[in-house]
PyMOL CGO cylinders between C-alpha atoms (Angstrom):
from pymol import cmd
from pymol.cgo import CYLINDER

trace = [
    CYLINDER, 0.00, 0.00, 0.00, 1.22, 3.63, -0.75, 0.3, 1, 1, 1, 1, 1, 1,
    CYLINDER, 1.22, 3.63, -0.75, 3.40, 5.56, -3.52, 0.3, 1, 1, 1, 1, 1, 1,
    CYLINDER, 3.40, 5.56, -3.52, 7.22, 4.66, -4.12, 0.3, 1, 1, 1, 1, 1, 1,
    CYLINDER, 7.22, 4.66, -4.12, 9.43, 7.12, -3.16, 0.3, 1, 1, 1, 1, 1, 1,
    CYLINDER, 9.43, 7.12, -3.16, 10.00, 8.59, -6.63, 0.3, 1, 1, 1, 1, 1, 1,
    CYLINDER, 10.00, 8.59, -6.63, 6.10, 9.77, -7.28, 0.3, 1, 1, 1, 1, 1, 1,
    CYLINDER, 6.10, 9.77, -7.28, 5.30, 12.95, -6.31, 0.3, 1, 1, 1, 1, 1, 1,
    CYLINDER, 5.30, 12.95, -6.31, 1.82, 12.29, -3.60, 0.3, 1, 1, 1, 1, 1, 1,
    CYLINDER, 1.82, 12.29, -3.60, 3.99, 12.72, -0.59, 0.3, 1, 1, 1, 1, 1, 1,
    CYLINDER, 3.99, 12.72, -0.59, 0.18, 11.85, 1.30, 0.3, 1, 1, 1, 1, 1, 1,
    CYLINDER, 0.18, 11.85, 1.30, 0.60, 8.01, 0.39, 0.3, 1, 1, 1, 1, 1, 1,
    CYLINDER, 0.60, 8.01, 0.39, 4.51, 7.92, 1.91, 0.3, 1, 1, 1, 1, 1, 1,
    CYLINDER, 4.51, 7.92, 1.91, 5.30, 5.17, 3.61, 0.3, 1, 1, 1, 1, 1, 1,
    CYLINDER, 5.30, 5.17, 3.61, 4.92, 2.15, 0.90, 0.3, 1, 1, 1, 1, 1, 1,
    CYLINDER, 4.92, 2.15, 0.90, 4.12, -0.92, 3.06, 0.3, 1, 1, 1, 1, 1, 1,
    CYLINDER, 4.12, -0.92, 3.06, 3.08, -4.63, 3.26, 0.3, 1, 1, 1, 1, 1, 1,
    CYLINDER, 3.08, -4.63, 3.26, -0.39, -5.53, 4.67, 0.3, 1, 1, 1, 1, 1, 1,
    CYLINDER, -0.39, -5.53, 4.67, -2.65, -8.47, 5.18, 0.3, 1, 1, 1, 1, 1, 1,
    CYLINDER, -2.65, -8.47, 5.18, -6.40, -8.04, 4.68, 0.3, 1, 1, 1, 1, 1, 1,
    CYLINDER, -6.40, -8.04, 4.68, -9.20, -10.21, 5.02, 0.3, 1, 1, 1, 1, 1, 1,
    CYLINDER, -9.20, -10.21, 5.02, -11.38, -11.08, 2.13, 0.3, 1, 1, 1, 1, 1, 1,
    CYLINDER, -11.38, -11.08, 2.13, -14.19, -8.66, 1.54, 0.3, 1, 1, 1, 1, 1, 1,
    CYLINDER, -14.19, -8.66, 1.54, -16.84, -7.64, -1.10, 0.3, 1, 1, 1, 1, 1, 1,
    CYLINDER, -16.84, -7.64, -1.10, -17.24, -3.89, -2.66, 0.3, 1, 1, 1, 1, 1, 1,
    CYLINDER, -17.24, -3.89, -2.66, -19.55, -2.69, -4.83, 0.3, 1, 1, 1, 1, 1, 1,
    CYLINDER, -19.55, -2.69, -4.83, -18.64, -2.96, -8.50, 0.3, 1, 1, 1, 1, 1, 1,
    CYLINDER, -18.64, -2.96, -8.50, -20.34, 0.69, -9.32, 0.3, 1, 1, 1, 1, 1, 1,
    CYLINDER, -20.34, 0.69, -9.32, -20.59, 4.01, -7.50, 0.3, 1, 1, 1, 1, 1, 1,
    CYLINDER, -20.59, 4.01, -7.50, -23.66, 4.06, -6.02, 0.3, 1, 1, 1, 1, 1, 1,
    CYLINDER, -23.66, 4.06, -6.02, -26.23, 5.78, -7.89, 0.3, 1, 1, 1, 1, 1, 1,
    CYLINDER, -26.23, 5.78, -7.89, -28.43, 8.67, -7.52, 0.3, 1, 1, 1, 1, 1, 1,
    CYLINDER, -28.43, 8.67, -7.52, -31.65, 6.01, -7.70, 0.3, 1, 1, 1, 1, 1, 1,
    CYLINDER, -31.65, 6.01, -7.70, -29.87, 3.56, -5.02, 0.3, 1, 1, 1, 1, 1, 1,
    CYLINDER, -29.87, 3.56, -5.02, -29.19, 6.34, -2.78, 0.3, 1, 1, 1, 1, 1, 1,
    CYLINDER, -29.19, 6.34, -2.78, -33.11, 7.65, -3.46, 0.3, 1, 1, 1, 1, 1, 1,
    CYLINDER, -33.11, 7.65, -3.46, -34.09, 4.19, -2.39, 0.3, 1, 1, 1, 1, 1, 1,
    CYLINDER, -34.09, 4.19, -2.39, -32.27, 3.75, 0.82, 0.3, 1, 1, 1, 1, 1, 1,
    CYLINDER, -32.27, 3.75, 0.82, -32.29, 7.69, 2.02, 0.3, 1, 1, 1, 1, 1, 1,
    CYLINDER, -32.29, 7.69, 2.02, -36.49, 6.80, 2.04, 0.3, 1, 1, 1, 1, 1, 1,
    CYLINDER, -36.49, 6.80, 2.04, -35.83, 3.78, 4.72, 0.3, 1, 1, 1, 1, 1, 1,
    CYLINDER, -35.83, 3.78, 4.72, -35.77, 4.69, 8.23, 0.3, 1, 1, 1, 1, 1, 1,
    CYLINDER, -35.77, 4.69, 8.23, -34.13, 7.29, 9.70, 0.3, 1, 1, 1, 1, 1, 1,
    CYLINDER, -34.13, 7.29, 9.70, -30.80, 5.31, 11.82, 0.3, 1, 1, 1, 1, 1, 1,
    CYLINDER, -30.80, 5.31, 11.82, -28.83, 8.69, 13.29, 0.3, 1, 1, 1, 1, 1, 1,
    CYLINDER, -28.83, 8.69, 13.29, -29.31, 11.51, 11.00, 0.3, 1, 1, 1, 1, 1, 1,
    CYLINDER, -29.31, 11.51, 11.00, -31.56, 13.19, 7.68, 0.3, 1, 1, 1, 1, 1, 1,
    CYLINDER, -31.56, 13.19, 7.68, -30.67, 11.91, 4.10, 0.3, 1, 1, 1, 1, 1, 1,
    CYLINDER, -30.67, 11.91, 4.10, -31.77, 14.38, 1.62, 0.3, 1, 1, 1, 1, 1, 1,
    CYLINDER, -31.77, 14.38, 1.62, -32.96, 11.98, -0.97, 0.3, 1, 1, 1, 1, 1, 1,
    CYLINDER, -32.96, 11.98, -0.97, -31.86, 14.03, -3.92, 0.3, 1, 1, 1, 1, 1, 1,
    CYLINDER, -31.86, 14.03, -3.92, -28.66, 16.05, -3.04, 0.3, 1, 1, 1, 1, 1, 1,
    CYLINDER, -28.66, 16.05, -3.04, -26.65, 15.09, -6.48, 0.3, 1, 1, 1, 1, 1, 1,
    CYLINDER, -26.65, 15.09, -6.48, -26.09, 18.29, -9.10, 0.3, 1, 1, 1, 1, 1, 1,
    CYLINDER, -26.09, 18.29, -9.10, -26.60, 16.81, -12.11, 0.3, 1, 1, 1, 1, 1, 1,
    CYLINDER, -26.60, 16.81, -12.11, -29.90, 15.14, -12.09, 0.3, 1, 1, 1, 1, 1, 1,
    CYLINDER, -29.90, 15.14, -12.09, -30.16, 12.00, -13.50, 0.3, 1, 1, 1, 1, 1, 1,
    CYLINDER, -30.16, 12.00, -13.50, -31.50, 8.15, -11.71, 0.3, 1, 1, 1, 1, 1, 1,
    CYLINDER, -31.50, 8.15, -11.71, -28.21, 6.50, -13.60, 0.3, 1, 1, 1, 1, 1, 1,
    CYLINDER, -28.21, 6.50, -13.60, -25.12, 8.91, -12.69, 0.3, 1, 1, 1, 1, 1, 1,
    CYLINDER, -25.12, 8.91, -12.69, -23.57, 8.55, -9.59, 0.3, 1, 1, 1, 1, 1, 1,
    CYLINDER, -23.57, 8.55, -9.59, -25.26, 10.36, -6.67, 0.3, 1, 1, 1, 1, 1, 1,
    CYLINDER, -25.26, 10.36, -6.67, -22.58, 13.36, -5.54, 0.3, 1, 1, 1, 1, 1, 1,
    CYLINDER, -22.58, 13.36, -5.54, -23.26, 16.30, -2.53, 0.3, 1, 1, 1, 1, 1, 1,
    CYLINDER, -23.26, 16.30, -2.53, -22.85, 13.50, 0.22, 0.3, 1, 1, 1, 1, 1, 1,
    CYLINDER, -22.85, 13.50, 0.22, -20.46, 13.77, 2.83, 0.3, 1, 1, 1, 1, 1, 1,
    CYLINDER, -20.46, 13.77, 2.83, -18.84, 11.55, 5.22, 0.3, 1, 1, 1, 1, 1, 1,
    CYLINDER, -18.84, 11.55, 5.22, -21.57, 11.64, 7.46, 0.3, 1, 1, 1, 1, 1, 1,
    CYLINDER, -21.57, 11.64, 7.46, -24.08, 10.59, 5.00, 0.3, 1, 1, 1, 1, 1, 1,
    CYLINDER, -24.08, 10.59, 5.00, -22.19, 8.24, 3.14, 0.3, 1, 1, 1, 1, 1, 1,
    CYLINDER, -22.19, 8.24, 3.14, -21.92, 6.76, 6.76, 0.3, 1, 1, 1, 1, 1, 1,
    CYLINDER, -21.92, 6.76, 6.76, -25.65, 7.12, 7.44, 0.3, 1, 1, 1, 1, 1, 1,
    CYLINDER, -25.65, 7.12, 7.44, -26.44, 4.96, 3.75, 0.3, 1, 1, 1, 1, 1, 1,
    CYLINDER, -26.44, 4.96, 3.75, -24.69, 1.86, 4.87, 0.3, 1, 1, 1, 1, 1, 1,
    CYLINDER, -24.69, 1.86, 4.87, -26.33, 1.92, 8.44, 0.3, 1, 1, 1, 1, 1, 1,
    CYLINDER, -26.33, 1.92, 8.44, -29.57, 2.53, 6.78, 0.3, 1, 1, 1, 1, 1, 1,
    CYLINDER, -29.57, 2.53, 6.78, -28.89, -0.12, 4.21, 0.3, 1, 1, 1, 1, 1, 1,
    CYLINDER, -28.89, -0.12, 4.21, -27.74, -2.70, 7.07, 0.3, 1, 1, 1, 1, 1, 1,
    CYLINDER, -27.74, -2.70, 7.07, -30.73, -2.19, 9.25, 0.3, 1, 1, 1, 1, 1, 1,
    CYLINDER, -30.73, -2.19, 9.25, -33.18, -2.96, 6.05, 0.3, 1, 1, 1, 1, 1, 1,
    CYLINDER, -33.18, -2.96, 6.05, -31.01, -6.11, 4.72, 0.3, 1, 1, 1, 1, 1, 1,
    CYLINDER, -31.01, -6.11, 4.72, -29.75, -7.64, 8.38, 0.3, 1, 1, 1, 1, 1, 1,
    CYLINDER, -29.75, -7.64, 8.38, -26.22, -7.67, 6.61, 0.3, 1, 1, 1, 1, 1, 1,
    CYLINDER, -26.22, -7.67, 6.61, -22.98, -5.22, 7.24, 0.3, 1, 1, 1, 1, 1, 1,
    CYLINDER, -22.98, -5.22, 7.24, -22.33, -2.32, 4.88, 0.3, 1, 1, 1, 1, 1, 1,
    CYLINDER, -22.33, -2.32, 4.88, -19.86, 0.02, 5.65, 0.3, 1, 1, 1, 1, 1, 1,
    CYLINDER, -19.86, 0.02, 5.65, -17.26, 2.26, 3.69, 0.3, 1, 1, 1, 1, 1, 1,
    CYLINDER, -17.26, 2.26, 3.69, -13.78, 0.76, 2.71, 0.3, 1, 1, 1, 1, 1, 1,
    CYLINDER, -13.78, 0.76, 2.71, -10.99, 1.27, 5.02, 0.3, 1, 1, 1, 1, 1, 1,
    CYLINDER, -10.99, 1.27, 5.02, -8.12, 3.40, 2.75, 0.3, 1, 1, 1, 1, 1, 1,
    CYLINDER, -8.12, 3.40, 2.75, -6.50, -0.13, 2.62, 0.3, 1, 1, 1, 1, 1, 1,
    CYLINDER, -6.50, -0.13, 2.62, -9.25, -2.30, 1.34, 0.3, 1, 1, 1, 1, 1, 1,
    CYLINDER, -9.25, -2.30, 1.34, -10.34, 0.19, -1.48, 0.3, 1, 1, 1, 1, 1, 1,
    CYLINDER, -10.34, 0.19, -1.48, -6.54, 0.58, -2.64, 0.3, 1, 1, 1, 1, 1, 1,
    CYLINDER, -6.54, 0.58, -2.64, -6.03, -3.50, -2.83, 0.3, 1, 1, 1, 1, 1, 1,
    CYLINDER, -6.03, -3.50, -2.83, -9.72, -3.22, -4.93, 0.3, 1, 1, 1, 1, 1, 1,
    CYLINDER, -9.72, -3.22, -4.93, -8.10, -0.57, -7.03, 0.3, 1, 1, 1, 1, 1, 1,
    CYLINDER, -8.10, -0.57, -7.03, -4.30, -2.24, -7.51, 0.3, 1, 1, 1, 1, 1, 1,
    CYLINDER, -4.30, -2.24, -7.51, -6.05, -5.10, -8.30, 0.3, 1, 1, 1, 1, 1, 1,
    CYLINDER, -6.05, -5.10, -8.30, -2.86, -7.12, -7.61, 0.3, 1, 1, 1, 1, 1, 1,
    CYLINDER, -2.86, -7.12, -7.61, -0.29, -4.80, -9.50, 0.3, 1, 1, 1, 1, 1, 1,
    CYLINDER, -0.29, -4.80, -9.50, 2.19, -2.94, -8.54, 0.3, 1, 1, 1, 1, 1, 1,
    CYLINDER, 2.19, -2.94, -8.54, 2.13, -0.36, -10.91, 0.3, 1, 1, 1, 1, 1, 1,
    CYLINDER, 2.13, -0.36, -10.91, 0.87, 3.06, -10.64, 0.3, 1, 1, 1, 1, 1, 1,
    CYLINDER, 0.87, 3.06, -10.64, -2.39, 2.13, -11.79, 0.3, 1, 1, 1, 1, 1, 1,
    CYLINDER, -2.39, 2.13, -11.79, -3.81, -1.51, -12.03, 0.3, 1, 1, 1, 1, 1, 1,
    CYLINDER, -3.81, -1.51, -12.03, -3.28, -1.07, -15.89, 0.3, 1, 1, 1, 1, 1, 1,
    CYLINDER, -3.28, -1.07, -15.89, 0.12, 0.76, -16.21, 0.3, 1, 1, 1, 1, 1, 1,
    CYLINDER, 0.12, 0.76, -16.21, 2.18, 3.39, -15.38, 0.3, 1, 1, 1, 1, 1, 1,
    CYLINDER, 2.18, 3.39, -15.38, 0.32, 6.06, -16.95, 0.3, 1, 1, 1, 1, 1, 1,
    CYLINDER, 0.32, 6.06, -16.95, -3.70, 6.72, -16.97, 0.3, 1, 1, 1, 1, 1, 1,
    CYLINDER, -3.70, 6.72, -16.97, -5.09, 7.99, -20.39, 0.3, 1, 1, 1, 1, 1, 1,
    CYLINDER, -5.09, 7.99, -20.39, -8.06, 9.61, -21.54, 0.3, 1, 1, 1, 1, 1, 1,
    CYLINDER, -8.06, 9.61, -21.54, -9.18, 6.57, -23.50, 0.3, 1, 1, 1, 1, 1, 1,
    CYLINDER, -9.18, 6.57, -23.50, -8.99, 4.96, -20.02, 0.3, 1, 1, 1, 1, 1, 1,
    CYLINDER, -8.99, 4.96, -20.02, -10.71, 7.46, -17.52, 0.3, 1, 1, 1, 1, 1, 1,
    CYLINDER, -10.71, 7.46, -17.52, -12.63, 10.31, -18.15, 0.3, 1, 1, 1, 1, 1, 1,
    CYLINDER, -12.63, 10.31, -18.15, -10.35, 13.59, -17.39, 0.3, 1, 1, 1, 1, 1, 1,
    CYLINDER, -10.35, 13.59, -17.39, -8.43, 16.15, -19.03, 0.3, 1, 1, 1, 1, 1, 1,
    CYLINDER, -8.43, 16.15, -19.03, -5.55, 14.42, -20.82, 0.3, 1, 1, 1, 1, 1, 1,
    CYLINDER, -5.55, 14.42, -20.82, -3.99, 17.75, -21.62, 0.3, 1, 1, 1, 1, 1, 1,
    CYLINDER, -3.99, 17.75, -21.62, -3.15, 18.70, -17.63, 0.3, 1, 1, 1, 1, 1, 1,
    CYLINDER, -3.15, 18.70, -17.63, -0.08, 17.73, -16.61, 0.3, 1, 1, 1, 1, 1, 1,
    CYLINDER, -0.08, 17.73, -16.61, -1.21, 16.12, -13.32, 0.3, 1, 1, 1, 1, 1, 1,
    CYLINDER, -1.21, 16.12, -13.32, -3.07, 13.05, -14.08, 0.3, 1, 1, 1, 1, 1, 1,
    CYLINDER, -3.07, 13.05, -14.08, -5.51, 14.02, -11.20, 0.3, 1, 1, 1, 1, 1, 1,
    CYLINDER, -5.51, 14.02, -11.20, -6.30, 17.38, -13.02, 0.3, 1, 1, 1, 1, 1, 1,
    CYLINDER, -6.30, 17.38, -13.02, -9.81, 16.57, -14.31, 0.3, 1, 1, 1, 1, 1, 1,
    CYLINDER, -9.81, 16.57, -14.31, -12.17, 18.13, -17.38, 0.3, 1, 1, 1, 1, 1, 1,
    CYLINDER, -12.17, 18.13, -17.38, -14.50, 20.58, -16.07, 0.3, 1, 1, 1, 1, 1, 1,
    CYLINDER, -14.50, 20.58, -16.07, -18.20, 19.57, -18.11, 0.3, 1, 1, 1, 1, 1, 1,
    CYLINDER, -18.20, 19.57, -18.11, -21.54, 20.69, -17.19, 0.3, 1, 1, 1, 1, 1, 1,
    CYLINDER, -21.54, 20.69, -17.19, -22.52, 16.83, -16.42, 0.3, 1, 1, 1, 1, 1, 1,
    CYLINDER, -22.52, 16.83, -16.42, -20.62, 13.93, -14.53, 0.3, 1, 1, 1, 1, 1, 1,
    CYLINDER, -20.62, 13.93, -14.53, -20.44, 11.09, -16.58, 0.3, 1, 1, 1, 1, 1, 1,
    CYLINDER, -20.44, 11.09, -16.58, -22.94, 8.43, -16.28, 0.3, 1, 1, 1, 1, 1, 1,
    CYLINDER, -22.94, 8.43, -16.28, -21.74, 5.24, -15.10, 0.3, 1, 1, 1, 1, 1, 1,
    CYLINDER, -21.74, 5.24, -15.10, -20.96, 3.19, -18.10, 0.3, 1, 1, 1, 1, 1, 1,
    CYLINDER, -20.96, 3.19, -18.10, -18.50, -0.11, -18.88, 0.3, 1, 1, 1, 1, 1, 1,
    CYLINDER, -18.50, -0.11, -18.88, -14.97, 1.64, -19.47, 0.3, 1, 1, 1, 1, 1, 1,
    CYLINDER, -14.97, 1.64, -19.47, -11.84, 0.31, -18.25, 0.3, 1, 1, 1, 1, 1, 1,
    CYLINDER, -11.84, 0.31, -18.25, -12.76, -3.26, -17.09, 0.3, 1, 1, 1, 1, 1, 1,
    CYLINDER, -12.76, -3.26, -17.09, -9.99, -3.70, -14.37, 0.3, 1, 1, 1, 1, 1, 1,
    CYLINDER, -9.99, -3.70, -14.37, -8.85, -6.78, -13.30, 0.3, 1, 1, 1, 1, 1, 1,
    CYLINDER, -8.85, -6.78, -13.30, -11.33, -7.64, -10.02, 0.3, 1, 1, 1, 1, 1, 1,
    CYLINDER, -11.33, -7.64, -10.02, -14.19, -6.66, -12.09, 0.3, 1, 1, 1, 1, 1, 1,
    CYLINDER, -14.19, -6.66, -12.09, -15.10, -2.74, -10.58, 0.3, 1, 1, 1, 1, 1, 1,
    CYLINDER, -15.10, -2.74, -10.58, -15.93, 0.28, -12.62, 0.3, 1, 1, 1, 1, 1, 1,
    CYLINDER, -15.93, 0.28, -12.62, -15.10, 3.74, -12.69, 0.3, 1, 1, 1, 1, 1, 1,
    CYLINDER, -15.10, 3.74, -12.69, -12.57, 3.76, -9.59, 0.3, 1, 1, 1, 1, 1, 1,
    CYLINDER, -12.57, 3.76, -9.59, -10.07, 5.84, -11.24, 0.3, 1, 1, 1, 1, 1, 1,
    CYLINDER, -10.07, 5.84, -11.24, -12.80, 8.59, -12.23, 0.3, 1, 1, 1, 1, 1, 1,
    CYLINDER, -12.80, 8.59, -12.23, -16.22, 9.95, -12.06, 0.3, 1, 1, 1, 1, 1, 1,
    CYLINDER, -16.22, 9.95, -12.06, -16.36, 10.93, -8.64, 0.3, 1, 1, 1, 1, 1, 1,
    CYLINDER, -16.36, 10.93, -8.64, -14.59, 10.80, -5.55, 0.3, 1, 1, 1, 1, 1, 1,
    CYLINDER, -14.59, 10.80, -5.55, -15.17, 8.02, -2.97, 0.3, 1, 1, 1, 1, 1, 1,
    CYLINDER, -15.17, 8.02, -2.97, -15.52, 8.31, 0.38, 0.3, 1, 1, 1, 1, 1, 1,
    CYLINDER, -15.52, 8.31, 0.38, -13.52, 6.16, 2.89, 0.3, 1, 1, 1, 1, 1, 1,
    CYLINDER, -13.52, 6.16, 2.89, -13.76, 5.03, 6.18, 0.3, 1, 1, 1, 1, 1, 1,
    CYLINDER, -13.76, 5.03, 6.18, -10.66, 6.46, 7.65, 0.3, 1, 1, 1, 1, 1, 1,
    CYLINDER, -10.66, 6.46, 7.65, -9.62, 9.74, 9.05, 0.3, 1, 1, 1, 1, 1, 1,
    CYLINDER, -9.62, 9.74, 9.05, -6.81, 11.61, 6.73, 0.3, 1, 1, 1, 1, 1, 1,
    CYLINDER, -6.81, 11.61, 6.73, -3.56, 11.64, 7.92, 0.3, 1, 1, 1, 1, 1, 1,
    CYLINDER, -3.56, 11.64, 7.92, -0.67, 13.00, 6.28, 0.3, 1, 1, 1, 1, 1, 1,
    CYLINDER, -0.67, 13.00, 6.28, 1.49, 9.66, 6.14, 0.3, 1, 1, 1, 1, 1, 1,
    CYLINDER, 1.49, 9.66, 6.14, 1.07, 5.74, 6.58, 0.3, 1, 1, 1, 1, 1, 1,
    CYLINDER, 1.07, 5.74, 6.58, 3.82, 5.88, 9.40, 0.3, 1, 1, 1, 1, 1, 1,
    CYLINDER, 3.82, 5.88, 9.40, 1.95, 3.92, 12.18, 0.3, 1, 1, 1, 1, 1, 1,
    CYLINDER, 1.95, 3.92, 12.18, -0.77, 2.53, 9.84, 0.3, 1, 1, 1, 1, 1, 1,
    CYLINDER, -0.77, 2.53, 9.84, -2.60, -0.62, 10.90, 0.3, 1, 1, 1, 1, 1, 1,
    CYLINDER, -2.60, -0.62, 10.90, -0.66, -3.21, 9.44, 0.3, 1, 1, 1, 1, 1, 1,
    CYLINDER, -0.66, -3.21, 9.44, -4.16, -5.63, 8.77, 0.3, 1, 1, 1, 1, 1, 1,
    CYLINDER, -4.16, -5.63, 8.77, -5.97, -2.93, 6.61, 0.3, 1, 1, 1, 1, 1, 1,
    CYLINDER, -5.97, -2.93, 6.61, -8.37, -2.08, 9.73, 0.3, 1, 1, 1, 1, 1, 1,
    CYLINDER, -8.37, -2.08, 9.73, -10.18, 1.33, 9.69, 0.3, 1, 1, 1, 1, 1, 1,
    CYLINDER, -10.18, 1.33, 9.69, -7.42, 3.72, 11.16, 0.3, 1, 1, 1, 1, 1, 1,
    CYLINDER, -7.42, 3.72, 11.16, -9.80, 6.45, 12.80, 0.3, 1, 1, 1, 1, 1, 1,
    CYLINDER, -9.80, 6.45, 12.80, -9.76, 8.21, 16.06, 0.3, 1, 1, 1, 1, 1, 1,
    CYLINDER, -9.76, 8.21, 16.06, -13.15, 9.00, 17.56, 0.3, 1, 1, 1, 1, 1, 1,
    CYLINDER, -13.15, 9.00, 17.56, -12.15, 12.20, 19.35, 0.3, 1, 1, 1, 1, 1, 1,
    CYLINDER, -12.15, 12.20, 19.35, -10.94, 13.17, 16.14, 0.3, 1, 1, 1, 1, 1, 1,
    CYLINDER, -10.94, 13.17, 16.14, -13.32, 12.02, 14.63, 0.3, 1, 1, 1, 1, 1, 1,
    CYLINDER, -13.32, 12.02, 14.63, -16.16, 14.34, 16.76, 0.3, 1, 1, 1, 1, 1, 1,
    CYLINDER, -16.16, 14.34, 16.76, -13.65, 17.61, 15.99, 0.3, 1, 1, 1, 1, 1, 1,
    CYLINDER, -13.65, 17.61, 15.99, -13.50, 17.82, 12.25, 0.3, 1, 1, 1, 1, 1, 1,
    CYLINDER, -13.50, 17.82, 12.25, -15.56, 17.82, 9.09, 0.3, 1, 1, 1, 1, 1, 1,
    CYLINDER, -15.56, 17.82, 9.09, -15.95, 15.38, 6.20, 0.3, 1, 1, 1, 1, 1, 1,
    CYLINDER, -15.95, 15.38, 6.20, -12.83, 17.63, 4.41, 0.3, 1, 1, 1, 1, 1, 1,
    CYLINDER, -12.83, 17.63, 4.41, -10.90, 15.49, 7.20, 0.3, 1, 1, 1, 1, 1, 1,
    CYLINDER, -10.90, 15.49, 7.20, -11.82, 12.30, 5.95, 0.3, 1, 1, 1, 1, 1, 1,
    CYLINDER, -11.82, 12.30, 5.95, -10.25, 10.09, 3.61, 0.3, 1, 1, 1, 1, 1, 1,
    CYLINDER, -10.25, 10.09, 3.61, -11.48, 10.51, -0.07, 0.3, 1, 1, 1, 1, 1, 1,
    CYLINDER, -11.48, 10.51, -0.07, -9.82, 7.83, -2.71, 0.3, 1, 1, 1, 1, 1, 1,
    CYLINDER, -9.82, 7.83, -2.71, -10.20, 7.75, -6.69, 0.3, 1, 1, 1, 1, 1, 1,
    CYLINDER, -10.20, 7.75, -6.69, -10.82, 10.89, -8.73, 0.3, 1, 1, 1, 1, 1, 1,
    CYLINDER, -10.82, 10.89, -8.73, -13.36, 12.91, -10.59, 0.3, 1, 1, 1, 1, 1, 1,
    CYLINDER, -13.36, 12.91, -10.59, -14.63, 14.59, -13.34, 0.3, 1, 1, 1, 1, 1, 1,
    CYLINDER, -14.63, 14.59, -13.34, -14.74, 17.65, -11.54, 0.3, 1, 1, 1, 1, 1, 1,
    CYLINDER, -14.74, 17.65, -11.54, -12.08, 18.94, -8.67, 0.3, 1, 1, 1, 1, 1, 1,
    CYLINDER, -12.08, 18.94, -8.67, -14.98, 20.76, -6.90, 0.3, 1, 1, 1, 1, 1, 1,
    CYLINDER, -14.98, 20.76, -6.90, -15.38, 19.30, -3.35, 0.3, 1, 1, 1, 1, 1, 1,
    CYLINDER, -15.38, 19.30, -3.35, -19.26, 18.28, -3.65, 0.3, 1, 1, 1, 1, 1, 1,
    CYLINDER, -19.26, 18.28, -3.65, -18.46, 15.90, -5.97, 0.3, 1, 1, 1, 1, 1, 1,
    CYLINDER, -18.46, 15.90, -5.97, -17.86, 12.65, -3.56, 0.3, 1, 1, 1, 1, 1, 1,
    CYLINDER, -17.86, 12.65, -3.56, -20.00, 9.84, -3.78, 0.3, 1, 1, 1, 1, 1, 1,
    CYLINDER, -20.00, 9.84, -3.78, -19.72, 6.01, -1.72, 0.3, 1, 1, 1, 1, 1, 1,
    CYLINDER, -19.72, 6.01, -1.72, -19.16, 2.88, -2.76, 0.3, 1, 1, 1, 1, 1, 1,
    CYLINDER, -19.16, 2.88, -2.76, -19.85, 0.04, 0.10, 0.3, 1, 1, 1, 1, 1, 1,
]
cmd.load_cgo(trace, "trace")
């Protein structure tokens, strides 16, 4: 887990061995009608605004949620189904986006705009296009564990506080959150993962 010395996101410093358990994600970002359908189940500890996306449409992802809500969905969800949804930890949603590789991205060294929807001309791959809609979800790059869209689209919120390194990082992939810390800051403190079409910060969406 985490960047090689030689790239430049100093925020994914230390690169370090793990062991996780097996797990299941969800092969889309949610979307604006799955989040429609669980936001009108019963309330668990807070209001879901049933429609807080943007760009209006039952197929895109749903974006406008933050950390709290995201967190709120899977509760919701887990009290209607009797099973556990939560977000990723940081580690689990990197091993689903690696997809065993070891290169920059699960397909390469270098993401293209034949391979992710963005703005091939920036000079940071993370620079996105600016359009007036998000794209809607769609087959693109097939990776190899079978999940859409993680390297675009939208943001995706995970479980675990931000912190600036991996020094001290749970060495099992566990959720690596304080809960004083936790109480003290907003969603901006929270650990986002993936990219988007847009670099504006109400673009995050969930993916349990």
């Amino acid at each position: 887990m985490g960047s090689p010395e030689r790239e430049e996101n100093n925020s994914e410093k230390l690169q370090h061995l793990l062991t996780l358990k097996p797990f299941f994600i969800g092969k889309y970002p949610v979307t604006q009608a799955q989040w429609r359908t669980v936001a009108n189940l019963s309330r668990v500890n807070r209001f879901l605004n049933p429609d807080p996306s943007h760009v209006k449409d039952d197929n895109r992802p749903v974006e406008n949620v933050n950390w709290h809500d995201a967190v709120e969905f899977c509760d919701r969800l887990s009290k209607y189904t009797g099973r556990q949804y939560r977000l990723p930890s940081e580690a689990q949603w990197e091993y689903a986006c690696r997809a065993g590789t070891s290169t920059t991205f699960c397909f390469g060294k270098t993401l293209t705009p034949e391979l992710a929807t963005y703005d091939g001309n920036r000079i940071n791959w993370h620079s996105v296009e600016y359009n007036s809609k998000n794209p809607i979800i769609r087959p693109r790059f097939v990776k190899i564990f079978g999940l859409f869209d993680i390297h675009e689209t939208v943001w995706e919120w995970c479980a675990d506080v931000w912190h600036n390194n991996y020094k001290d990082a749970p060495i099992e992939g566990n959720i690596w959150i304080n809960e004083n810390y936790k109480k003290r800051y907003f969603q901006s403190r929270f650990v986002v993962r993936g990219g988007s079409w847009c670099q504006l910060g109400y673009l995050i969406t969930l993916n349990c």
